[in-house]
C-alpha positions in Angstrom: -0.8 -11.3 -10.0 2.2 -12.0 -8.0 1.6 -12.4 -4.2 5.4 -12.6 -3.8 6.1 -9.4 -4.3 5.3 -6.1 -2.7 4.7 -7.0 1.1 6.3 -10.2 1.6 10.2 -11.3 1.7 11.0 -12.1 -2.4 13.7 -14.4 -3.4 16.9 -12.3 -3.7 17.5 -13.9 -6.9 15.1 -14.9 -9.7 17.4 -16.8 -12.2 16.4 -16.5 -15.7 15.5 -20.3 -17.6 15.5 -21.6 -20.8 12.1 -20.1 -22.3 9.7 -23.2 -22.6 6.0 -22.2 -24.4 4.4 -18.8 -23.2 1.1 -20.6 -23.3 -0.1 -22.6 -20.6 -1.1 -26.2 -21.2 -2.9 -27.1 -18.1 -4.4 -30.1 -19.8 -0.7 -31.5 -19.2 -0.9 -31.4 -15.5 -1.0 -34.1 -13.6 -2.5 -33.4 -10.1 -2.3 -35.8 -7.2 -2.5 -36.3 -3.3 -0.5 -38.6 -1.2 -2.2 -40.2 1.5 -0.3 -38.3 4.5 -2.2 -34.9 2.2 0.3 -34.2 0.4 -0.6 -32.5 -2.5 1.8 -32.7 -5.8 1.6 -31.2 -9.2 3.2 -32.4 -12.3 3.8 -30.0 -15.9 5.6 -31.7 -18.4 7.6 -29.1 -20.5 10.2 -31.4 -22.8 11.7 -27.9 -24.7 14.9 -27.9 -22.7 16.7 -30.5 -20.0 15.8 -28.4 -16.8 13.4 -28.7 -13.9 11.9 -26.4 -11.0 10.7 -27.6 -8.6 8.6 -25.5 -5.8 7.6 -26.8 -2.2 4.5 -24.5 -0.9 3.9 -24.7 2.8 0.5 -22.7 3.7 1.4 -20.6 6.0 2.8 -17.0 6.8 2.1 -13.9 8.6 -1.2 -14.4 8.4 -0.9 -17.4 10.5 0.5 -16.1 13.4 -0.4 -14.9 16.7 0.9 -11.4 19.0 3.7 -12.3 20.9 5.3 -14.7 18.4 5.2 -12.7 15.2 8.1 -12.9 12.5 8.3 -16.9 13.0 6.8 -18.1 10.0 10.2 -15.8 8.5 12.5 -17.0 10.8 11.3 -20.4 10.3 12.3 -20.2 6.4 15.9 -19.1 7.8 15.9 -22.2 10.1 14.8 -24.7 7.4 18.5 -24.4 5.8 20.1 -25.9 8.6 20.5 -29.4 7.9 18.2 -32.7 8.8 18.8 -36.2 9.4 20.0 -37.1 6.3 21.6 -34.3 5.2 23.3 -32.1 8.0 24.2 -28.0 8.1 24.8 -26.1 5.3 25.0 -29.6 3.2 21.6 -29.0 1.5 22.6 -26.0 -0.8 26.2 -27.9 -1.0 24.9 -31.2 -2.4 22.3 -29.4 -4.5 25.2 -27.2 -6.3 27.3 -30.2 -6.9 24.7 -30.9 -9.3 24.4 -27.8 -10.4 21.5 -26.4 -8.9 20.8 -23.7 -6.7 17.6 -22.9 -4.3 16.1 -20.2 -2.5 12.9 -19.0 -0.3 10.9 -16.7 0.6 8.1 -15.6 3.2 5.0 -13.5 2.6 1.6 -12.8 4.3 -0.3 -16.0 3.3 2.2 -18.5 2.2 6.4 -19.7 2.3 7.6 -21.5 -0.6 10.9 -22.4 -1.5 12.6 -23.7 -4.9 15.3 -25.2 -6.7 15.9 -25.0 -10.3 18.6 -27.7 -11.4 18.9 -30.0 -14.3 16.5 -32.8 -15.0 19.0 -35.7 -14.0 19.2 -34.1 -10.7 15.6 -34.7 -9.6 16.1 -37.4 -7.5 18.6 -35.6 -5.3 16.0 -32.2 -5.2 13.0 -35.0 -3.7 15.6 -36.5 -1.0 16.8 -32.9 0.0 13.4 -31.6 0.4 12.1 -34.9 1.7 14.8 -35.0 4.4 14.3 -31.3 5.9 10.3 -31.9 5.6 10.4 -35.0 7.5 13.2 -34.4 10.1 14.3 -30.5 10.4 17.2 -30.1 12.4 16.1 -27.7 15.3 19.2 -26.7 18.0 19.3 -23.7 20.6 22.3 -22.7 18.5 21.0 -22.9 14.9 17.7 -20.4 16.3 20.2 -18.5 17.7 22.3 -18.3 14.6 19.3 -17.4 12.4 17.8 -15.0 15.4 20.3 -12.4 14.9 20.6 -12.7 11.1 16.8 -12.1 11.1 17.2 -9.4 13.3 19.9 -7.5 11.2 17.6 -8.1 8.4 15.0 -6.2 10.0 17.3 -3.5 10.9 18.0 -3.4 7.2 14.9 -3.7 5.5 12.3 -1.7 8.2 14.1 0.2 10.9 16.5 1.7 8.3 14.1 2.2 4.8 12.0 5.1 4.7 9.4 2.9 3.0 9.6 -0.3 5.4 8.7 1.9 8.7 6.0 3.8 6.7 4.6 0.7 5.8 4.4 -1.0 8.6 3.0 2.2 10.3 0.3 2.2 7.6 -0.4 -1.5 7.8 -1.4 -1.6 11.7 -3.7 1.8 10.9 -5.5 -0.3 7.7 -6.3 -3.6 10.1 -7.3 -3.4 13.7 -7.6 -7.0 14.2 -6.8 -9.3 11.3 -3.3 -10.1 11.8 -2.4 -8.5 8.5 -1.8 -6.2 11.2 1.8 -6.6 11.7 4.7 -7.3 9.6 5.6 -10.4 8.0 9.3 -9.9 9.5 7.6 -9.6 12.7 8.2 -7.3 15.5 11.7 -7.0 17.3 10.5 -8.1 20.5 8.9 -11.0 19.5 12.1 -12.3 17.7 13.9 -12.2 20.2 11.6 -14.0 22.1 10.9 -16.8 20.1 12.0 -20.4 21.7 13.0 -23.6 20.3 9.4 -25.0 21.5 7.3 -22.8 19.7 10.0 -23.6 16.4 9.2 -27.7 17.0 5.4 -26.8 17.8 5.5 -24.4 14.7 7.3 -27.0 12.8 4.8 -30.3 13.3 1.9 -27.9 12.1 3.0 -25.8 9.7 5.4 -27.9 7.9 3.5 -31.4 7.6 2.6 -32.5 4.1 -0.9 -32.1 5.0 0.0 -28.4 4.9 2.2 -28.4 1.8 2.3 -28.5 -1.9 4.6 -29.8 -4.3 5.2 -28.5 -7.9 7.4 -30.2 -10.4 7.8 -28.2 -13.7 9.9 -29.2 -16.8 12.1 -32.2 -18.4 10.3 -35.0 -16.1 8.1 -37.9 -16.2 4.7 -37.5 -15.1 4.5 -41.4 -13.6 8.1 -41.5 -13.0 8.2 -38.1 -10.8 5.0 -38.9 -9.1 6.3 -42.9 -8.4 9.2 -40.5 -6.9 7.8 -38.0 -4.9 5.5 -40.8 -3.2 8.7 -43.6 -2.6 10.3 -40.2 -0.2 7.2 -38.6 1.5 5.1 -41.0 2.0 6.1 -42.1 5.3 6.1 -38.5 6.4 3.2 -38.2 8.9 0.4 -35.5 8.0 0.1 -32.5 10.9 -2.5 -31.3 13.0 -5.4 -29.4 11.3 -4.2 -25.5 11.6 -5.8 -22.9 13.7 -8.3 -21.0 11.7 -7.2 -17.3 10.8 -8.9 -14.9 13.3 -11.7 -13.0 10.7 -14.2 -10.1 11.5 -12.2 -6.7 11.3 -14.6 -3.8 12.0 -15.2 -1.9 9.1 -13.6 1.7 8.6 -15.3 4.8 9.4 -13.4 7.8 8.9 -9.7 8.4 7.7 -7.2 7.1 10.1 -3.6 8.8 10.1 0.2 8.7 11.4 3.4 10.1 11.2 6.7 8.6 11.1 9.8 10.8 12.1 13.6 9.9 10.4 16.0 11.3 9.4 15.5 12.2 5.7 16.0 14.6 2.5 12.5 15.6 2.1 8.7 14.3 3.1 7.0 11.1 2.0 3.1 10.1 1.5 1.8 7.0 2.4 -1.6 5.6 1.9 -3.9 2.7 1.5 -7.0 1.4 1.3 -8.4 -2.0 2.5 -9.3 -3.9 -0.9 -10.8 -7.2 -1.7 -9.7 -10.8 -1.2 -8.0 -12.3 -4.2 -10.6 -14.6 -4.8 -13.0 -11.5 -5.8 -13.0 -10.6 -9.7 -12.4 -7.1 -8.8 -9.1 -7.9 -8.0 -8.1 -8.0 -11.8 -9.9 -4.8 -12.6 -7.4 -3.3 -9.6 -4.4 -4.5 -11.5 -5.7 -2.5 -14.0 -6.4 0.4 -12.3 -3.3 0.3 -10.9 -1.3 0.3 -14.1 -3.3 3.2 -15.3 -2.3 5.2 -11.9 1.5 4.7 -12.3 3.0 2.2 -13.9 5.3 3.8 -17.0 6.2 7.3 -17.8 2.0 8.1 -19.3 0.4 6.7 -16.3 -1.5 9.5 -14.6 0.0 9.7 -11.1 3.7 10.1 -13.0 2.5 12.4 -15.7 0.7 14.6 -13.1 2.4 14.7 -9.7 6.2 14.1 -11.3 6.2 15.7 -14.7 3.9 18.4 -14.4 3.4 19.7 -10.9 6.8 18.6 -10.0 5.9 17.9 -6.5 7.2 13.7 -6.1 10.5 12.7 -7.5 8.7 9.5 -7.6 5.6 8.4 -7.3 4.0 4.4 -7.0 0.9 2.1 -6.4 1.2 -1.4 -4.8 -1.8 -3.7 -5.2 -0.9 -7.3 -3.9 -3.6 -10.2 -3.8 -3.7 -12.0 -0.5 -5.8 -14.6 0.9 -8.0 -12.4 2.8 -8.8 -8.4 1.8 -5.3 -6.6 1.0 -4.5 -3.5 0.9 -4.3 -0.9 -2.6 -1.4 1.1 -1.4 0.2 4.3 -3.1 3.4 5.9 -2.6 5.0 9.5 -3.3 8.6 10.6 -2.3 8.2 14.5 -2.5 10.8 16.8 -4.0 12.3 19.1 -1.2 10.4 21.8 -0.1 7.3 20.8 -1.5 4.3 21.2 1.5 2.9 17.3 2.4 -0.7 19.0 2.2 -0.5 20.5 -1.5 1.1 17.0 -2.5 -1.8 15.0 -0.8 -4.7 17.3 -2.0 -3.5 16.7 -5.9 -3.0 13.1 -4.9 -6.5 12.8 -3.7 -7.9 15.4 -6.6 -5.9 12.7 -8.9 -7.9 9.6 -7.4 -11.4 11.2 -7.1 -11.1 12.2 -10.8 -10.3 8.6 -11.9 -13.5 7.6 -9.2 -15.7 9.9 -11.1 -15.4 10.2 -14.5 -13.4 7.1 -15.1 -9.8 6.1 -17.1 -9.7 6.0 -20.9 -10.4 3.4 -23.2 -6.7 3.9 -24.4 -5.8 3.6 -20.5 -7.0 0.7 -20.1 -5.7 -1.2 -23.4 -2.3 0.2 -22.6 -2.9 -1.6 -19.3 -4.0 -4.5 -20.3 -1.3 -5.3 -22.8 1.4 -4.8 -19.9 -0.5 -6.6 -17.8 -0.7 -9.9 -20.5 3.2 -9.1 -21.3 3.7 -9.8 -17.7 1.9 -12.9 -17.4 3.6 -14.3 -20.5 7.0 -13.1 -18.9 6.1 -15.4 -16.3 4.6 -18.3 -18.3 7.8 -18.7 -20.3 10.1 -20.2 -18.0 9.8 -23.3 -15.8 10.2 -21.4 -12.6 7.7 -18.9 -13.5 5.0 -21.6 -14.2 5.9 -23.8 -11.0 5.4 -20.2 -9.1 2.7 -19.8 -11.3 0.9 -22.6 -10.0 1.5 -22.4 -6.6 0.4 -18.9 -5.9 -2.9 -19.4 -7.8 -3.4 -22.7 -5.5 -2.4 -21.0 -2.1 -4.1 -17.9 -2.8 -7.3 -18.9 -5.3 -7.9 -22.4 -4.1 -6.9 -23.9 -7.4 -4.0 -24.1 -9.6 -6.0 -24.2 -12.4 -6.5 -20.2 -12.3 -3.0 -20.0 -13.5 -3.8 -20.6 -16.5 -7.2 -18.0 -16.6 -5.1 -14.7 -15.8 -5.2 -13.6 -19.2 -8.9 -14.0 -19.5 -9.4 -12.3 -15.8 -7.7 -9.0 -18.0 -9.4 -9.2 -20.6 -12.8 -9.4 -19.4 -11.8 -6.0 -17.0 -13.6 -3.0 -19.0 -13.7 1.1 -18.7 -16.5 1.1 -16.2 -14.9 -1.5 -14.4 -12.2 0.3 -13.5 -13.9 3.5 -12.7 -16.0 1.3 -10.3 -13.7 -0.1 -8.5 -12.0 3.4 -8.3 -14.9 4.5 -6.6 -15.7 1.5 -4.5 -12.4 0.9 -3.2 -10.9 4.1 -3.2 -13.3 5.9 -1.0 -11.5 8.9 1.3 -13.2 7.9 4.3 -11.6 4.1 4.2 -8.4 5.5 3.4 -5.1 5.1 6.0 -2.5 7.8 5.6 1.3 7.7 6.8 3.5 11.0 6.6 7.0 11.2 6.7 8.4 13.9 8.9 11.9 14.2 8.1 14.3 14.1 11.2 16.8 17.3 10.8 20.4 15.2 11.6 22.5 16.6 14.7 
């Protein structure tokens, strides 16, 4: 389970730490709210002299509304730009005086930023976050600044990938109206259009504590962090209550399709299916099913479209958990020459063989034990545990799940995979994208 990868914007650097213990001690946490709502999270971890320390605001993409889409990302641009204390560019300048560094990112359902820094610094991480938290620096010429960096990002990352526009084709064909619907960069349009006021509007309700969660992992003082984080936020007011996220998409009823047309080598598939919240159990045995389909040379999409028909050069399924019901995507760049209808027919034959008769027992131990080396990746550093944390609180409702991944996989059995093959994987819910490569003039 990572929710920060896939569809969202990931840090563009994950630092490696010290390794502290693989095993999660949750017992260890201390869990507490501030008055203003704040909520704060404590671990403990003594093994080396380093901290990370997350900030999780609640809100993304999903949060948004037509017209002024892409601000929850711009707004993580814009909260780099100095505060009262603390003015432009000073944040990641006092921070690396200490030897720290930070970073951000934006996805569907949440924004979090980090810094990972040395234990004596902590006091200097709560004042920096503090400071942009309660008083954010919000100009005409900052917004303008981070407008047209946004803007080139987009250019980058969606008008000029193959993948970005086919996603964000197939994303509006999945939803009709859940605002899943867009992009979390947001639309060009509405970047351009977004105003100072709707950044200060977007700031009092989005960024309050009452909307935010604090996770402090490593070399630190349970009472002394807490006595901390309370001296600098509590005098931060708590926000307005956020709007609720417009439910009550209309189910699916036949196959909906697109093309895209760019300039390219060869053709591309697209295609996705609209799966379950993250809080459903089946989203475990979809992790599964997903490593069986295509993650490592013997998973069945690579051995059968790439090794043996020779029709994809490459070949991929994306299955990330979001608050609300996601979408189980999977991905083929074709070799040249090769028809998009033969490669889409053994695609489908592929899938409705796996709905039918099921994955092996094999499969799914192979599976499982990448899916436990991940987790344990993850659980061995103090970032990965803070991230840990916070996504299983933004995205399950309690941090406490964290800890419970590894028993979510191992509970996931043969027939569960086969049924949520079936269930989820059904041709006449499924959303397909082509690429229709451009011949260049």
């Amino acid at each position: 389970m990572d929710g920060a990868s896939g569809h969202g914007y990931v840090p563009r650097r994950m630092p490696s730490q010290p390794e502290s213990p693989a095993l999660l001690d949750l017992a260890q946490v201390r869990a507490h709210t501030l008055p203003n709502g704040l909520r704060v999270r404590v671990l403990p971890e003594r093994s080396t002299p380093t901290v990370s320390y997350y900030t999780f605001f609640q809100v993304g993409s999903r949060n948004e509304q037509l017209g002024l889409t892409g601000i929850s990302h711009l707004f993580e641009h814009m909260m780099f730009n100095g505060a009262a204390r603390y003015g432009p560019k000073e944040f990641d300048r006092v921070l690396e005086a200490r030897g720290g560094h930070s970073n951000a990112y934006t996805s569907n359902d949440v924004t979090a930023y980090y810094e990972d820094f040395a234990a004596e610094a902590l006091e200097t991480v709560v004042d920096l976050e503090s400071d942009r938290m309660r008083s954010l620096r919000l100009t005409e010429d900052s917004l303008e600044q981070e407008r047209e960096v946004v803007k080139e990002e987009r250019r980058l990352r969606t008008e000029n990938s193959i993948f970005g526009l086919m996603e964000e084709q197939l994303e509006s064909l999945v939803f009709l109206s859940h605002p899943y619907r867009w992009p979390v960069i947001g639309w060009m349009e509405d970047i351009q259009r977004i105003a100072r006021e709707d950044c200060e509007a977007f700031f009092r309700t989005y960024y309050a504590p009452s909307n935010a969660a604090v996770y402090v992992v490593g070399d630190v003082d349970p009472d002394d962090t807490l006595r901390l984080v309370e001296r600098y936020y509590a005098d931060i007011p708590a926000g307005p209550r956020p709007a609720p996220v417009p439910q009550g998409e209309p189910p699916q009823r036949g196959e909906r399709r697109a093309t895209v047309r760019y300039p390219a080598q060869a053709p591309a598939l697209l295609a996705g299916w609209r799966g379950p919240a993250a809080r459903s159990p089946d989203s475990a045995a979809l992790d599964v099913l997903q490593v069986c389909l295509a993650v490592g040379e013997s998973s069945r999409l690579r051995r059968r479209l790439v090794q043996e028909l020779e029709l994809a050069v490459s070949v991929s399924i994306s299955w990330g958990w979001r608050i609300d019901p996601g979408v189980f995507l999977a991905f083929a760049e074709l070799a040249p020459e090769v028809s998009v209808a033969r490669a889409e027919k053994e695609l489908w034959a592929e899938l409705a063989k796996v709905a039918a008769r099921g994955v092996t027992a094999a499969e799914v131990r192979r599976a499982k034990a990448l899916l436990r080396s991940s987790v344990l990746h993850e659980l061995a550093t103090h970032h990965g545990v803070a991230h840990a944390l916070g996504q299983a609180e933004a995205l399950l409702g309690d941090w406490r799940e964290a800890g419970r991944a590894l028993e979510h996989y191992a509970a996931v059995g043969v027939r569960d995979v086969r049924r949520v093959a079936a269930e989820y994987l059904d041709p006449t819910r499924r959303s397909v994208v082509v690429l229709d490569p451009e011949v260049r003039r």
